[in-house]
N, C-alpha and C positions, 0 to 999 in steps of 0.2 A: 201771785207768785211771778217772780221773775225769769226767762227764760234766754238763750245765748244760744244762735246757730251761728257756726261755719260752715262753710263748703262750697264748693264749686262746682261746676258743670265743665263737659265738655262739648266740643263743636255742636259750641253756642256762637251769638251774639249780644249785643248787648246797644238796645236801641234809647237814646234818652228823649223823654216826651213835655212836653213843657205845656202849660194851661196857661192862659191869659190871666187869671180870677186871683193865682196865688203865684207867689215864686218860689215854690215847691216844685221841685222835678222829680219826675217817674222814670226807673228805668225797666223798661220791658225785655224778658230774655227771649228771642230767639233761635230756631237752626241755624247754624253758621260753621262758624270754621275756629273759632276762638275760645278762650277757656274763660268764662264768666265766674267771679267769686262772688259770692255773699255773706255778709255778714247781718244777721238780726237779732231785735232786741225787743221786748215782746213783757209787758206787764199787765196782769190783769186789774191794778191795782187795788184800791182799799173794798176789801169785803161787803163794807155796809155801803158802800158810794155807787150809783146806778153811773155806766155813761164815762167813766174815769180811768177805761182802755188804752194803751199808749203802746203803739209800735215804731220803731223805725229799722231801714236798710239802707245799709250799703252796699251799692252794686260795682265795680268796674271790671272793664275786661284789658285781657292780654291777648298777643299773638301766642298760637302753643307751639309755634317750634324754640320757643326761648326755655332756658332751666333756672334764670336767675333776672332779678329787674331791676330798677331803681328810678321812680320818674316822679322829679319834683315841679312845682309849681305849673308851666307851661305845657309840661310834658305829660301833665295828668289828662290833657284835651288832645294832645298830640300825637302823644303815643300811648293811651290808652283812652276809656271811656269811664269816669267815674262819677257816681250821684249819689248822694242823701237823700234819700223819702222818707218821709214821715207823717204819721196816721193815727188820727184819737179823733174824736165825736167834737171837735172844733175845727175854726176853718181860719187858715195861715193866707190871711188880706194880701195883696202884692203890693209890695216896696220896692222902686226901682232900684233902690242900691242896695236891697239883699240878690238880686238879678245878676248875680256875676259868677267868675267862674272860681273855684275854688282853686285854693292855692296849700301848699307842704307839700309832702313828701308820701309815698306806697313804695313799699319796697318787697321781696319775696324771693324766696329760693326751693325750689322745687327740691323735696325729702324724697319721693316715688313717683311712681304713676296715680297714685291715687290723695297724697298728702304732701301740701305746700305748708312753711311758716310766713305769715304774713304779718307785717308792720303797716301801720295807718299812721298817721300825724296828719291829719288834714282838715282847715277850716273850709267850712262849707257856709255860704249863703252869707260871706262876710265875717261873721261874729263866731261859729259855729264848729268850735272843734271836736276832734275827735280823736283819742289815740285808741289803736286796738294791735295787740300783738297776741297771735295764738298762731295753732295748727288748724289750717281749712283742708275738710275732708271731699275727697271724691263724692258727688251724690249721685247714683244711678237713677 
């Protein structure tokens, strides 16, 4: 079964971690000052297949005195923090030229205090796109 979170956090941060072994990046949430979003995607996949788990997230952060964003290419490392992880019972070898930094577009406009709509268009690890448009919920 297939699964879809949004949400966000507040006064978070949002730290990105990097391993030598693969060019997979982690991003780690913590205390801070900043509103961390997520986005995951989460299958259990096929029934009779052992081992055949597959998750991924999207993490970046924003400043939270902003109500509205828009930061393409450069601006995804600059003015904000954003990462792909990705996680299944294999192991992602490192390739110096998936070792870069992602490039499109996040966009978002804060609806409340507790619910933003957010926009994704973003190639991650070179090859690796991603569109996601929905509503991210506040998570307490």
């Amino acid at each position: 079964m297939d699964s879809y979170i949004y949400h966000f956090f507040k006064d978070k941060n949002l730290s990105i971690i990097s391993n030598n072994e693969t060019y997979i990046k982690y991003g780690q949430i913590d205390d801070g000052d900043n509103l961390v979003f997520e986005y995951r995607y989460s299958t259990q996949g096929e029934v009779d297949i052992i081992d055949d788990e597959y998750f991924e997230n999207i993490r970046f952060e924003i400043y939270n005195n902003i109500d509205e964003f828009s930061f393409t290419n450069e601006e995804l490392t600059t003015n904000s923090k954003i990462v792909l992880w990705k996680g299944c019972n294999c192991f992602f070898e490192y390739y110096p030229e998936k070792d870069i930094l992602p490039t499109g577009t996040i966009s978002g406009k804060k609806l409340s205090d507790t619910e933003w709509t957010i926009s994704i268009d973003v190639t991650f690890y070179g090859n690796e796109n991603r569109k996601i448009k929905n509503i991210f919920k506040l998570k307490e």
